[in-house]
C-alpha positions as MATLAB code, in Angstrom:
seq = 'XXXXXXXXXXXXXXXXXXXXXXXXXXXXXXXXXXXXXXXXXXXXXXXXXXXXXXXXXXXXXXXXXXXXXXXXXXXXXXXXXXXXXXXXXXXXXXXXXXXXXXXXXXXXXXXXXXXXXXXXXXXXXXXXXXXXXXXXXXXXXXXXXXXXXXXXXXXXXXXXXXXXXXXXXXXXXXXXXXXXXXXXXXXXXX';
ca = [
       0.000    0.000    0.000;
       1.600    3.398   -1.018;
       1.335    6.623    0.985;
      -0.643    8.177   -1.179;
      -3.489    4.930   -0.513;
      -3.101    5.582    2.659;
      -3.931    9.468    2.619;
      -7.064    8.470    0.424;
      -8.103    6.020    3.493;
      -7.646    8.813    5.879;
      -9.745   11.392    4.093;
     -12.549    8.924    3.222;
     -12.351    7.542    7.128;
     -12.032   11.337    8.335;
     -14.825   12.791    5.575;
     -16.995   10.274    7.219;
     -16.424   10.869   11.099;
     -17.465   14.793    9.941;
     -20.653   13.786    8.720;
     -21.437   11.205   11.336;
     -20.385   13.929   13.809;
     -22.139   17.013   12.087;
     -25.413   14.531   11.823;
     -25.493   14.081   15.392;
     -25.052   17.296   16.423;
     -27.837   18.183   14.276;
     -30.248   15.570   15.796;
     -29.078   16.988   18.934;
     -29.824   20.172   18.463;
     -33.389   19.583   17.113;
     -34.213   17.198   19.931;
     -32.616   18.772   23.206;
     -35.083   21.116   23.782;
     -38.041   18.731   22.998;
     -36.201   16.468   25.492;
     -36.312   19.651   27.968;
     -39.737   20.324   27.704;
     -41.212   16.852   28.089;
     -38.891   16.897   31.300;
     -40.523   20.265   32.824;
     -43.890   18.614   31.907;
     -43.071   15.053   33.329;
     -42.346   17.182   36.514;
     -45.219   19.904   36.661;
     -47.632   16.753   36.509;
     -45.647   14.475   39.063;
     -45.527   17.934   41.466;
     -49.727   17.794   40.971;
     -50.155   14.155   41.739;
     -48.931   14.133   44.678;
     -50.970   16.777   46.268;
     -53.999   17.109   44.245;
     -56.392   19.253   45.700;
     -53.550   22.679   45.815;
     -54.163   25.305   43.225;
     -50.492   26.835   42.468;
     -47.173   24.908   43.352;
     -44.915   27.212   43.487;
     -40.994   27.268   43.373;
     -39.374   28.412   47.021;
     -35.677   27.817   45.899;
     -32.824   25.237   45.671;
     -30.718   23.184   47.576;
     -28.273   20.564   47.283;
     -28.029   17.084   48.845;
     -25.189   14.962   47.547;
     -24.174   17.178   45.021;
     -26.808   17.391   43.273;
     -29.446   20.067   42.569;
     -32.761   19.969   43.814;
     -35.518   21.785   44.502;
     -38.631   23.033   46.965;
     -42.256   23.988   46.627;
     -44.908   24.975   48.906;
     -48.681   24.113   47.341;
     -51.372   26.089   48.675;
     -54.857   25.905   48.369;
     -56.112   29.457   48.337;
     -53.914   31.379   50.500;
     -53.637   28.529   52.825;
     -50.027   26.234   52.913;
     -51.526   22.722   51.473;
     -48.261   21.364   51.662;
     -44.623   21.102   50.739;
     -42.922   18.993   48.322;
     -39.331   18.742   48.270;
     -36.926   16.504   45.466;
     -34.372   14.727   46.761;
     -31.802   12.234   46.245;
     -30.360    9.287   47.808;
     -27.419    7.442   48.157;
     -28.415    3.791   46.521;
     -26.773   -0.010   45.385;
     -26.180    1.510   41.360;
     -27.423    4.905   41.268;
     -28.849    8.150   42.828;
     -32.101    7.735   43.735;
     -34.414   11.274   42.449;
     -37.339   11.247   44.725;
     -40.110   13.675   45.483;
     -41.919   13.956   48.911;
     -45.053   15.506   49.255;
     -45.416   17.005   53.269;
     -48.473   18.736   54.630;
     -48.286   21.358   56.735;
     -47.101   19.736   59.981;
     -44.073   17.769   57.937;
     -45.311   14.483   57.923;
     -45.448   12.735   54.400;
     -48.314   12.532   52.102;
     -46.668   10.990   49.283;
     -43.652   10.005   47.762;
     -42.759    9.714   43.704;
     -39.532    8.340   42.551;
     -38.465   10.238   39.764;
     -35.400    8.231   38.924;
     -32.798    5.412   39.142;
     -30.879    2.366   38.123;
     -31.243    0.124   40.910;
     -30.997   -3.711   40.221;
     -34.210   -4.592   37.911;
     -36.174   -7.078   40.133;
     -34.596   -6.004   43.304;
     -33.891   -2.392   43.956;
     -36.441   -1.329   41.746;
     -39.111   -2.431   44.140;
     -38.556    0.900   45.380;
     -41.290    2.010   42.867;
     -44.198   -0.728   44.393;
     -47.028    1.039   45.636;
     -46.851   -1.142   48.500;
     -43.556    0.442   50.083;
     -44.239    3.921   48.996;
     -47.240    3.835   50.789;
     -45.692    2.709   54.200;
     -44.393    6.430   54.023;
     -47.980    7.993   54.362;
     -48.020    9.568   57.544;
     -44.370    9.243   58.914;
     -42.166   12.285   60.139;
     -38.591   12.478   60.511;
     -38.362   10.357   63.192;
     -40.027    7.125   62.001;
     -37.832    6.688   58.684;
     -35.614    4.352   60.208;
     -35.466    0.664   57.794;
     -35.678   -1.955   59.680;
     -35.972   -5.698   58.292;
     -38.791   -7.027   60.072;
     -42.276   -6.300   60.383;
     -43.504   -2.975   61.401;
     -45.842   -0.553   60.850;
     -44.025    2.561   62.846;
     -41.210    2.073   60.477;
     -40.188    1.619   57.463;
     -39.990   -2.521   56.328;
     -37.117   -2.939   53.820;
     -37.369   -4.670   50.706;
     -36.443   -8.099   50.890;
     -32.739   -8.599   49.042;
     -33.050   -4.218   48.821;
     -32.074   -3.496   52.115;
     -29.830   -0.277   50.603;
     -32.559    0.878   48.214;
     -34.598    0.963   50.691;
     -32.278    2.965   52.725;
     -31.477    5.176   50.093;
     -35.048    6.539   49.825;
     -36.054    6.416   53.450;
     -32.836    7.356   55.499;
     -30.812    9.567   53.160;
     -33.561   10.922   50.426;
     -36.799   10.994   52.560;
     -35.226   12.373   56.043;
     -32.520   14.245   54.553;
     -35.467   16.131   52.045;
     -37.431   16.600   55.476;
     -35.251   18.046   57.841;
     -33.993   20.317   55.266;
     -37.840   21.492   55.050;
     -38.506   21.715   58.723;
     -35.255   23.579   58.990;
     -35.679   26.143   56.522;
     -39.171   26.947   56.655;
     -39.141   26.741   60.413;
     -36.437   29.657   59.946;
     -38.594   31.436   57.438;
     -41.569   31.663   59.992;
     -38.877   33.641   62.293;
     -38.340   36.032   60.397;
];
């Protein structure tokens, strides 16, 4: 093979990268903000599930748990305080787990909605069951402990997903609430 073969192999390999490249950017381009919007819609309608009955939701600010950002809302009905929701994130087996609590007005949980994650399929992602989301109902700060046996005061692990389960209830759940008691209890001071 000569050198000057060789340059035509380059060219043709590095006229194709450029197009392959220059395509994808394009596709990019055209579906990023598409991509944007369905997120900022997937949220708005997760933010009204989980406490219904308010009539604005409504952005209080930021904060950051794990390095991540996340945000705070307070949903009113009226000009009464419905509720809180706060997003959060926890520590689990594969991933971050991006969960939303709903609170009412005393800080105990409403509702939970996980958001996101790549926990084990079959496992971990038992985190999304009805069944242990709903053992959340009701609970403050002090009742998010997992423990692996039967309870009702507590949180019951998932069987072989005794870190998931963690992850939302000890680091996303408690960390989201005593952030919320924290700062608005400081807001009402002032």
């Amino acid at each position: 093979m000569s050198g000057k073969d060789i340059l035509k192999i380059t060219f043709n390999l590095v006229t194709i990268y450029l197009a392959g490249g220059l395509i994808l950017a394009l596709v990019y381009a055209k579906t990023s903000p598409i991509m944007y919007r369905n997120a900022v819609l997937e949220k708005e309608n997760a933010l009204k599930m989980l406490i219904p009955e308010a009539d604005s939701i409504d952005k209080l600010g930021d904060w950051t748990i794990h390095d991540k950002h996340a945000e705070y809302f307070v949903a009113k009905k009226g000009d009464a305080v419905a509720g809180y929701i706060i997003q959060s994130f926890g520590k689990g087996y594969s991933s971050y787990i991006n969960t939303l609590i709903a609170v009412d007005p005393d800080f105990k949980v409403r509702k939970i909605s996980i958001l996101g994650h790549a926990e084990t399929p079959g496992l971990g992602d038992e985190i999304e069951a009805e069944s242990f989301q709903n053992q959340f109902i009701g609970k403050g700060p002090d009742h998010l402990t997992v423990l692996k046996t039967e309870t009702t005061d507590y949180i019951q692990a998932i069987s072989g997903a005794t870190i998931s389960s963690r992850a939302v209830a000890e680091d996303a759940v408690k960390a989201g609430l005593d952030f919320l008691i924290t700062t608005m209890t400081d807001k009402s001071e002032e």
